[in-house]
Each structure stands twice: as C-alpha cells, then as structure tokens.
C-alpha positions as CSV (number, residue, x, y, z in Angstrom):
1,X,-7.1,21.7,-27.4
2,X,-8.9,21.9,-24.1
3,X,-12.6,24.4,-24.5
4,X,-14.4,25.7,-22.1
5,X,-18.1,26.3,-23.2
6,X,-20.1,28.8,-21.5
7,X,-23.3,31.0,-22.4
8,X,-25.7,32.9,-21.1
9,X,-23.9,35.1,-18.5
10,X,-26.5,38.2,-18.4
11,X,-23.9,40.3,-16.7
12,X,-26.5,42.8,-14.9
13,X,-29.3,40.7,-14.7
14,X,-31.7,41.4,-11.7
15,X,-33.1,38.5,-9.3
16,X,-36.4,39.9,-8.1
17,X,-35.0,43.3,-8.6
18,X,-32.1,42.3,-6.6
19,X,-28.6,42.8,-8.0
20,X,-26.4,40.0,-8.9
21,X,-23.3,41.5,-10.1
22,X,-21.4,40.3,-6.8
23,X,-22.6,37.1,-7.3
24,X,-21.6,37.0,-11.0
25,X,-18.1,38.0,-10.1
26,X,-17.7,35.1,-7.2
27,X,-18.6,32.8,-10.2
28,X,-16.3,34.6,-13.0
29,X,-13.0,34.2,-10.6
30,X,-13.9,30.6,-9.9
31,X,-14.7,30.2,-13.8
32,X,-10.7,31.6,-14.1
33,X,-9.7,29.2,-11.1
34,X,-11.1,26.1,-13.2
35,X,-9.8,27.3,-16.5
36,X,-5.9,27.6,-14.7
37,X,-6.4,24.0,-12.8
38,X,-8.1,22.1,-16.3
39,X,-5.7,23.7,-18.1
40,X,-8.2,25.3,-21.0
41,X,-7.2,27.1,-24.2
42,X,-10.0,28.5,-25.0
43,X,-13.2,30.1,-23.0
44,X,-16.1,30.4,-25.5
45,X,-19.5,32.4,-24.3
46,X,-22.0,31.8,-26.6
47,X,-24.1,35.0,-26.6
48,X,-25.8,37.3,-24.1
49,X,-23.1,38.5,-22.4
50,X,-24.9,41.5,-20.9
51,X,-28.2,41.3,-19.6
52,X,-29.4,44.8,-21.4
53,X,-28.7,46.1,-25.0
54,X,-27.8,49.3,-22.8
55,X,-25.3,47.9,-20.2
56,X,-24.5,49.8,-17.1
57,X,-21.1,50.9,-16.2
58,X,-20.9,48.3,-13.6
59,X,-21.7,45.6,-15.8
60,X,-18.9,46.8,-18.6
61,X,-16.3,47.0,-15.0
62,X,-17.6,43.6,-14.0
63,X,-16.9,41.9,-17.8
64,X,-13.5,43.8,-17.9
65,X,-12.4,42.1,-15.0
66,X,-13.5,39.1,-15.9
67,X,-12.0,38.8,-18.7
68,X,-8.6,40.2,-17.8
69,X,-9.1,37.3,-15.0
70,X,-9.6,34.6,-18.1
71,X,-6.7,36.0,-20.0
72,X,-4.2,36.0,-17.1
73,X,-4.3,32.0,-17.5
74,X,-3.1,31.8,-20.3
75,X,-6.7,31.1,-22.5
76,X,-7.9,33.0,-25.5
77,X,-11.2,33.9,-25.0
78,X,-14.0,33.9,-28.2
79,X,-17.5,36.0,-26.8
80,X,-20.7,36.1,-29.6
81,X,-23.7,38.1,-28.9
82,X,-27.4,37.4,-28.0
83,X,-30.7,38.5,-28.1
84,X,-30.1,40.7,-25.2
85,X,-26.7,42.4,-26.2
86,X,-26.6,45.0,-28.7
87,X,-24.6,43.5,-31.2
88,X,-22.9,46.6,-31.9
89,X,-22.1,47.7,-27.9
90,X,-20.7,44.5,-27.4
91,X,-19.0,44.1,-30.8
92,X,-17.0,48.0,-30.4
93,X,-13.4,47.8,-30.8
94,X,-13.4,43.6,-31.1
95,X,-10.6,44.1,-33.9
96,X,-8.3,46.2,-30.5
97,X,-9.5,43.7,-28.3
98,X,-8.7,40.3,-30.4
99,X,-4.9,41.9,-30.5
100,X,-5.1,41.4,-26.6
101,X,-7.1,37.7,-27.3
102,X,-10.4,38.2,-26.8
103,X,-12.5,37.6,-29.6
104,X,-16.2,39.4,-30.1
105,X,-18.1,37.8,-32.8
106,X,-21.4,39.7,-33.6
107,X,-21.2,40.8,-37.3
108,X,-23.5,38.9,-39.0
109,X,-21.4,39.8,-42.5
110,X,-18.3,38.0,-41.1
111,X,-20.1,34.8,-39.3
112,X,-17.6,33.0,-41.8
113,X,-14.5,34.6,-41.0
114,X,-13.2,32.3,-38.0
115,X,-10.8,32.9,-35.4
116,X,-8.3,30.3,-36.1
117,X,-6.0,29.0,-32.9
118,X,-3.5,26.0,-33.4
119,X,-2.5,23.3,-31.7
120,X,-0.2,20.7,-32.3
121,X,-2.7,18.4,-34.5
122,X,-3.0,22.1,-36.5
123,X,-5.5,24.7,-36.7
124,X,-9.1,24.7,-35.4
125,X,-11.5,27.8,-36.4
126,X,-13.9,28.8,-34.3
127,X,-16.8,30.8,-35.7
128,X,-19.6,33.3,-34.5
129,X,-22.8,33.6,-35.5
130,X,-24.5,36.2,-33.3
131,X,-28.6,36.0,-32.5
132,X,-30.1,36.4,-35.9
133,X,-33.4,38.0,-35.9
134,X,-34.5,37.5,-39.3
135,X,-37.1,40.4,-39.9
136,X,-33.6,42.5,-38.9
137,X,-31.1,40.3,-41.5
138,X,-33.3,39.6,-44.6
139,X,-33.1,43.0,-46.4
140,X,-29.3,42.4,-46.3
141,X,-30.0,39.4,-48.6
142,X,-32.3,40.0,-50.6
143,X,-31.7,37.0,-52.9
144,X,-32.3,34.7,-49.9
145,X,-35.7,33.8,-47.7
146,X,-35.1,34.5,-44.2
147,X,-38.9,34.4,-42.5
148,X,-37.6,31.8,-39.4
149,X,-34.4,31.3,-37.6
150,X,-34.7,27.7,-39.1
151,X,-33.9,29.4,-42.6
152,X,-31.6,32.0,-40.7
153,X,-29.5,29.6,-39.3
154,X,-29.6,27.1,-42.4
155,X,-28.1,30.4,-44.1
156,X,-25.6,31.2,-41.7
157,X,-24.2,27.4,-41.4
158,X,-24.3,27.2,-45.2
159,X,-21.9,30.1,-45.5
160,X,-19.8,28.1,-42.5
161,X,-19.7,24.8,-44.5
162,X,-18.4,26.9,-47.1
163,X,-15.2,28.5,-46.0
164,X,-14.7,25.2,-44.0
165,X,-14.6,23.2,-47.0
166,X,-12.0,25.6,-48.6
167,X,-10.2,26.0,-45.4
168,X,-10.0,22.5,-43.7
169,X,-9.4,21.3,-40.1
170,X,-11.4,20.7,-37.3
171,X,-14.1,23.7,-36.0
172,X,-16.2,24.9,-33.6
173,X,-19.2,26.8,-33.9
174,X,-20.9,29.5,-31.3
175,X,-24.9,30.1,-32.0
176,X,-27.3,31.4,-29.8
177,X,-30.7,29.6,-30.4
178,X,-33.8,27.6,-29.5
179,X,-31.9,24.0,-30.9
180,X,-34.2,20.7,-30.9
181,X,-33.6,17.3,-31.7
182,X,-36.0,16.9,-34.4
183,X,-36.0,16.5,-38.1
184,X,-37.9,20.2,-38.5
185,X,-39.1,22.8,-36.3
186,X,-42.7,24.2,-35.9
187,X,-42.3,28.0,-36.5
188,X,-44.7,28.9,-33.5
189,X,-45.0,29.2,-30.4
190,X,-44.2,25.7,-29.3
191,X,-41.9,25.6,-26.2
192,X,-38.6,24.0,-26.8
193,X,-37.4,21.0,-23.9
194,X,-34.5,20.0,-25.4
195,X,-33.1,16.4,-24.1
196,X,-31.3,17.5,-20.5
197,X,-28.2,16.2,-19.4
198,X,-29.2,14.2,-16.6
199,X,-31.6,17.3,-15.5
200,X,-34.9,16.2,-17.2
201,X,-37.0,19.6,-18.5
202,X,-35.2,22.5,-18.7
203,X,-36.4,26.4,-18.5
204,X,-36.7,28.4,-21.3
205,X,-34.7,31.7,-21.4
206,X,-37.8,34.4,-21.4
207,X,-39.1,35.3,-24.9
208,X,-38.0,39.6,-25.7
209,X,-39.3,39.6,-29.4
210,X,-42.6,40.2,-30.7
211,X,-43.0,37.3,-32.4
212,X,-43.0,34.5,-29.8
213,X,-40.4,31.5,-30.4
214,X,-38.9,30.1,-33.4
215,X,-37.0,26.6,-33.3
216,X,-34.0,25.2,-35.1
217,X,-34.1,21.6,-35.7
218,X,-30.7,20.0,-34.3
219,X,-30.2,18.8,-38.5
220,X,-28.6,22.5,-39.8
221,X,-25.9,22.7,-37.4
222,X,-24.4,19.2,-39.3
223,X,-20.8,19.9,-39.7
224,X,-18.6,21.6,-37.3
225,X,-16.4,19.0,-34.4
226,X,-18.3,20.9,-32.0
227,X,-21.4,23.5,-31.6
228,X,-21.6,25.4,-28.3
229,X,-25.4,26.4,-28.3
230,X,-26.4,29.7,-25.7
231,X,-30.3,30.3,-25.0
232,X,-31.3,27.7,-22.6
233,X,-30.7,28.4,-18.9
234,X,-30.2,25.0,-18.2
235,X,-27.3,23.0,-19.5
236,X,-28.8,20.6,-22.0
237,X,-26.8,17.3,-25.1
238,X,-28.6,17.5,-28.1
239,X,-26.1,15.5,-29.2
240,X,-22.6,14.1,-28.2
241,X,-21.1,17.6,-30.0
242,X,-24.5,20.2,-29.7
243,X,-24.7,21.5,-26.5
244,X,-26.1,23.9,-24.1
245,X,-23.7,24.8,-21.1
246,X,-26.9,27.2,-19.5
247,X,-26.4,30.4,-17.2
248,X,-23.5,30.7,-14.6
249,X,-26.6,31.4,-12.0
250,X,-29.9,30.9,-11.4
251,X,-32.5,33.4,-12.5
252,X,-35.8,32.1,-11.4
253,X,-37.0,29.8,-9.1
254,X,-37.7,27.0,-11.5
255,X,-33.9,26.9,-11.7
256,X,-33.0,26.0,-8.6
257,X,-32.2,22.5,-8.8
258,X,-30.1,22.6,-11.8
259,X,-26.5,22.5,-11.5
260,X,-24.2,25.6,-12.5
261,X,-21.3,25.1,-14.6
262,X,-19.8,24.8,-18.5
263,X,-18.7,21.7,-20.6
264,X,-15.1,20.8,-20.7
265,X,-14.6,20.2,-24.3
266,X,-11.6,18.4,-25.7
267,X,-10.5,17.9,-29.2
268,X,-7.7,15.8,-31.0
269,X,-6.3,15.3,-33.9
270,X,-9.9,13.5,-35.3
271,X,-12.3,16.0,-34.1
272,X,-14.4,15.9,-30.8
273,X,-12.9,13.8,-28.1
274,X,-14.2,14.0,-24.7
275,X,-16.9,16.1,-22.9
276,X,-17.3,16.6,-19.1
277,X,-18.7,18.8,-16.9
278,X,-17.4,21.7,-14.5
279,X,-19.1,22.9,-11.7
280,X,-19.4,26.2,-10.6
281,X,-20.3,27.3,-6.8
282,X,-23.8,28.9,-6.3
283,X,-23.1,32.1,-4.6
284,X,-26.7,31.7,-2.4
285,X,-28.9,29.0,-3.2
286,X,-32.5,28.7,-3.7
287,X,-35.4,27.5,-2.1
288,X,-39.2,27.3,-2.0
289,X,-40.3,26.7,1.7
290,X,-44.3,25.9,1.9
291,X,-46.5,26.3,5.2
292,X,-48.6,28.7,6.8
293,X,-47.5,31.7,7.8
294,X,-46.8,30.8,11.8
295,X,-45.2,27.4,10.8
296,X,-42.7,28.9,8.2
297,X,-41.5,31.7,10.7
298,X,-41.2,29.0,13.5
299,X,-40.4,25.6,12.0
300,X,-36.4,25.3,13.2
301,X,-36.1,23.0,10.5
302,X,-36.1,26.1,8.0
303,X,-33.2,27.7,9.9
304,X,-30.6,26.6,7.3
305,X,-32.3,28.3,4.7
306,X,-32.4,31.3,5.9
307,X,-29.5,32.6,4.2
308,X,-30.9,31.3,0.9
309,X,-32.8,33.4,-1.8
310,X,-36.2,32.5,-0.5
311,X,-40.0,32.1,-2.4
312,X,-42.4,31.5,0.2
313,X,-45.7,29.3,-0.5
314,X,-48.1,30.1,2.4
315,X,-50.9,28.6,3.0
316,X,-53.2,29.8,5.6
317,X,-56.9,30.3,5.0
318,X,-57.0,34.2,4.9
319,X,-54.1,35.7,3.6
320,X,-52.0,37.1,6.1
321,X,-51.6,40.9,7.0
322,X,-47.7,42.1,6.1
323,X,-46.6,38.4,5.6
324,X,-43.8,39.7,3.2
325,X,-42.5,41.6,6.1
326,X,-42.7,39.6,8.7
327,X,-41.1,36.4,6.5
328,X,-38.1,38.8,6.0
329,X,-37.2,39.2,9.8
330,X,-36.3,35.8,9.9
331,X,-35.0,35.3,5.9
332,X,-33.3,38.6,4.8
333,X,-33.2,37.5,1.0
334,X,-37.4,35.7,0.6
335,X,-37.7,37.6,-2.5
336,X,-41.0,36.3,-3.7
337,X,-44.7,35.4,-2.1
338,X,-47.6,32.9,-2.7
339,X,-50.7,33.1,-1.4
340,X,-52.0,29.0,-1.9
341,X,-54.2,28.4,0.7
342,X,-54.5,24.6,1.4
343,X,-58.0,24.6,1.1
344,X,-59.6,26.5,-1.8
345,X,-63.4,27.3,-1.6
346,X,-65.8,25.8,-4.3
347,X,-67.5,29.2,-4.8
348,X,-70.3,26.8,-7.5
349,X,-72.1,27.0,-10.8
350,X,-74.1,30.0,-9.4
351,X,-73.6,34.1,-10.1
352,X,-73.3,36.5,-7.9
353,X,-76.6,37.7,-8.2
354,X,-78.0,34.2,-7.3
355,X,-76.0,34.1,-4.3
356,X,-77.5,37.3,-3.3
357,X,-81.1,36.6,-3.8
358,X,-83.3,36.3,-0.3
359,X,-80.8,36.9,1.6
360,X,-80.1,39.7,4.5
361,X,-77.1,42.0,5.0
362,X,-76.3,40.0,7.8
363,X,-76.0,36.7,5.7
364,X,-74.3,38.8,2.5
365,X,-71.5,40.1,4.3
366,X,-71.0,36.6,5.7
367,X,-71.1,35.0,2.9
368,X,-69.0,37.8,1.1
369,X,-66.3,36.9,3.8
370,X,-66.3,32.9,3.6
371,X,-66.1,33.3,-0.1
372,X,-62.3,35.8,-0.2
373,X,-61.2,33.7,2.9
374,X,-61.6,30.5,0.9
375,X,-64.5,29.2,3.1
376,X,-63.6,30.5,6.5
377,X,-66.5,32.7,7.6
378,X,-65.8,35.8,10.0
379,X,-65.0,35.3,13.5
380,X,-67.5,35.9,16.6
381,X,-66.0,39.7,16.9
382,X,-66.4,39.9,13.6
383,X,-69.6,39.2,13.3
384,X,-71.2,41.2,16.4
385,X,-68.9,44.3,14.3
386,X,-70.9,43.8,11.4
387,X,-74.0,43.7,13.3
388,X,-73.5,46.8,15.4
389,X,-73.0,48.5,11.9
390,X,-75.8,47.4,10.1
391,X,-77.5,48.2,13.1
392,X,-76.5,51.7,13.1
393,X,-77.1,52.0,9.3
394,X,-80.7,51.0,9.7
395,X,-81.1,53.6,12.9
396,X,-79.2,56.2,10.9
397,X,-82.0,55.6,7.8
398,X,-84.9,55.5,10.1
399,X,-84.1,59.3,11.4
400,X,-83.9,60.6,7.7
C-alpha cells in the first residue's frame, strides 16, 4: 500500500495579509498529479486543514475541489483536525462523506475506531487522533490525568494499542503534535527542533493557546508501522516511521529555503517499507534582498527576484521616506520591511538628561538628530533651518 503523508495545509491562510488560496490550489492539483503518476492509495492530512476554526466559503470551495481532485485518482483520502480547525466544522457529515472515501477523523471518543483499507498482504487501519487540548478533554475522563499533551497523547495511543492488539495487522497513525526525540518532554515553554531531514532547524508552527507549548517525547507513539505527525512547518524524521511532511507552502520568511512536499510511504506485508520524498512546486518563491534603499531598487542583479514574495532588509543610515512604496514599483509582491542600518550608533552609558546638560539648542537638536539617524548628524541645509528657527524663537520671546 503506497501513502501519501501530508499536514498542515491551512487552507485560507494569509501571507502578510496576502491571500494564498490560488497558490494552495496550483499545489493541491499537482498534489493529485503526483498521487495518479506514484500510484498512491491513500492521501493522509494530518490536521489543520483550514487555517481558521471559522473557514470562509472560499476555503470550503477550494478543499472540495481538492479533494474531488484526490479522489478522481483512484486514492481514499483520511483528513484529522488541528489546533486551527474546529473539530466539529471540519468533522460535519464525515459518516456521508467516508461513503464517497474521504475520511474526517476529529472525535476524540472514536480515536480508536480506524478506518480499515486492504491490500493484498490484508488490512491496514489507519487511525485519527485530532489536536487534543487537554484542559478541553479531561472532564470527559474523569478517572484519568490529562494536565499535558504528553499524558493526552499517552492516553490516546494507549486506547490505539488496545484495539490494535485485538484487531491485528499493520497501522498507521495521524496526530497532530509538538513530537521530540527524547526520553520525556519538559512541559514548558521550551521550543521543539526536532531532527530535520536534511534541512537542519525547523520553524515552529505559531503557538494559538494560552498556555504556551507542550511536547510529546517521540517514546508514546511506540507501536503503529507508521505515524504521520502535522505541526511543524517544516518536514522533519524522528524516526525511520515518525514523521513530519510540513506545510504545502511557505508561511513566513524563515521558511523559505525549505523544500515543499509530502513522504511517499510504502508498506508490505512486514510493516514500514520504504520512505521517499515528493516535491511539490512553490507557486512564488521567497526572498530576503539586503542593501540600502538606492542599491536594492537599482542592483540588476535583483531583477530575477522581482516576481518573488519579497522581505526587504535596508540599510541606509536614516530610514528612508516611503521606502515600502517605492520597493514595490520595482517588486509588486515585497510584503515585508526592515529598517537595519549598517552602522548602529552607540548612544552610551549616559541618560538623556546627562546628554542634555550644558548644552545649547543648537547642539541638542544636533545631537537629537545623530542619535535617531544612527550617528549621521543633520545636513548643512539642515542645520542653517534649525538655526533660522531658533533664531526666530529667541526674536519672537524677546518682543513678549
């Protein structure tokens, strides 16, 4: 059975307020391109679907296409919500929509009742356990402690371990987590930098709950052939069979070297048999450009970037007047600005007031002027300016 792990997708997520539902959908019908040509079974999305507990219209259009795209290859299709779905939007008529083979997991009740699919070594059951926030679960087990996601997820794979052992056969598991390769997991708020895939550290998806984040050692998900892990932006091996496939796009900066893509997953008869790794295109790529204002707008080197989602790191002394602005005439998508002069000002050990003492108005505006443009004083104009006006605030005083 060939798998096709994916997470992460955040159907109507923003980029610097920019839409990215287009982009989303260039990626989805290459998604159902690669799933045709690999020949998968099964497309597993393991949680955060939608971006929003309260989806748009356009988002529910874009993930109906999508998946009518993924089932008109052939493959069943198993989704299990995140922290950002709404468990119970996402999961509304999932016993309608399994008859048509798509499978919505978010019920944390039924996280033991698998979706079983057979091959010709038998039957492998695949089993959801949505984002479980445990100040949300534990008064629906009352009999068991559920203060981390360490103990909510030790829970949930207990009760998996459970039916599996009556059951039998080979399984895969969806979960939506901070995973780390350690024994046990500090509650919090360490940051998690899971062991990349060739990528080295990996972002973290952004924190939504109150209580900052809570880790799962890599230990509690013993068990199942294979684990298909959603959080993580980046994908990520825990281990040969716990995985992160990351986000379909990029959604910050950080991001933008890190390839885009899912994990080819293969099982036999024995269990786990092969991983690899599918690419998927990168609608517009991303790029910091750093330079002063005049160099970044004239540098023809930066001419093939100029189609790219764009952060620009200037660096002149004084900040430049309407440099957003400007840096959009030549790149129509720089979404983001830095102001990182290359020369930063040591403004001292001393307060304002002892910068101020014995000096004139002359030499305080001056030196109020080197200090916000990083050590560059005013100009010649700006100084005879400053002048005439003192000047004329003195005259104006002496006739009162």
């Amino acid at each position: 059975m060939k798998i096709l792990h994916t997470s992460d997708w955040h159907i109507g997520r923003t980029f610097h307020t920019h839409p990215t539902l287009e982009h989303f959908e260039i990626v989805a019908t290459a998604m159902a391109e690669a799933v045709r040509e690999q020949g998968v079974d099964v497309v597993v999305v393991a949680g955060d679907v939608f971006d929003s507990a309260v989806p748009s219209a356009e988002a529910y259009d874009v993930l109906s296409r999508t998946l009518r795209a993924l089932r008109q290859t052939g493959a069943t299709v198993i989704l299990s919500s995140g922290n950002h779905d709404s468990a119970t939007r996402l999961g509304f008529q999932a016993e309608w929509a399994s008859e048509a083979g798509v499978h919505v997991l978010t019920r944390h009740d039924r996280l033991d009742v698998p979706v079983t699919l057979d091959d010709e070594a038998g039957p492998v059951h695949f089993y959801g356990i949505p984002y479980l926030e445990p100040s949300l679960i534990r008064h629906h087990y009352p009999d068991e402690t559920l203060r981390s996601h360490q103990q909510a997820l030790a829970f949930a794979m207990g009760r998996i371990r459970d039916d599996l052992a009556v059951r039998g056969g080979r399984s895969v598991v969806l979960s939506h987590c901070f995973a780390v390769n350690v024994a046990s997991a500090p509650l919090l708020p360490v940051l998690p930098v899971p062991p990349a895939a060739d990528e080295g550290t990996t972002d973290v998806e952004r924190d939504i709950t109150s209580g900052g984040l809570d880790l799962v050692p890599l230990a509690v998900f013993d068990g199942p052939d294979y684990v298909a892990l959603g959080h993580i932006h980046s994908r990520a091996a825990l281990s040969e069979r716990v995985r992160y496939s990351g986000a379909p796009l990029h959604y910050s900066f950080s991001e933008g070297s890190r390839v885009r893509g899912g994990w080819l997953v293969e099982l036999d008869a024995a269990g786990l048999a092969s991983t690899s790794w599918i690419d998927f295109p990168v609608p517009r790529p991303l790029r910091e450009i750093t330079g002063t204002l005049g160099d970044l707008l004239d540098d023809p080197a930066l001419a093939r970037f100029e189609d790219h989602w764009i952060k620009a790191i200037v660096t002149d002394q004084a900040r430049p007047l309407d440099g957003m602005r400007k840096l959009q005439q030549r790149f129509a998508h720089c979404v983001a600005l830095e102001y990182r002069p290359s020369v930063v000002n040591d403004a001292g050990l001393q307060t304002y007031a002892e910068r101020l003492t014995q000096k004139t108005d002359q030499q305080i505006v001056s030196g109020f002027v080197e200090f916000v443009r990083n050590g560059s004083g005013p100009s010649e104009f700006e100084t005879r300016l400053v002048s005439e006006t003192l000047g004329a605030v003195d005259a104006g005083l002496a006739l009162q």
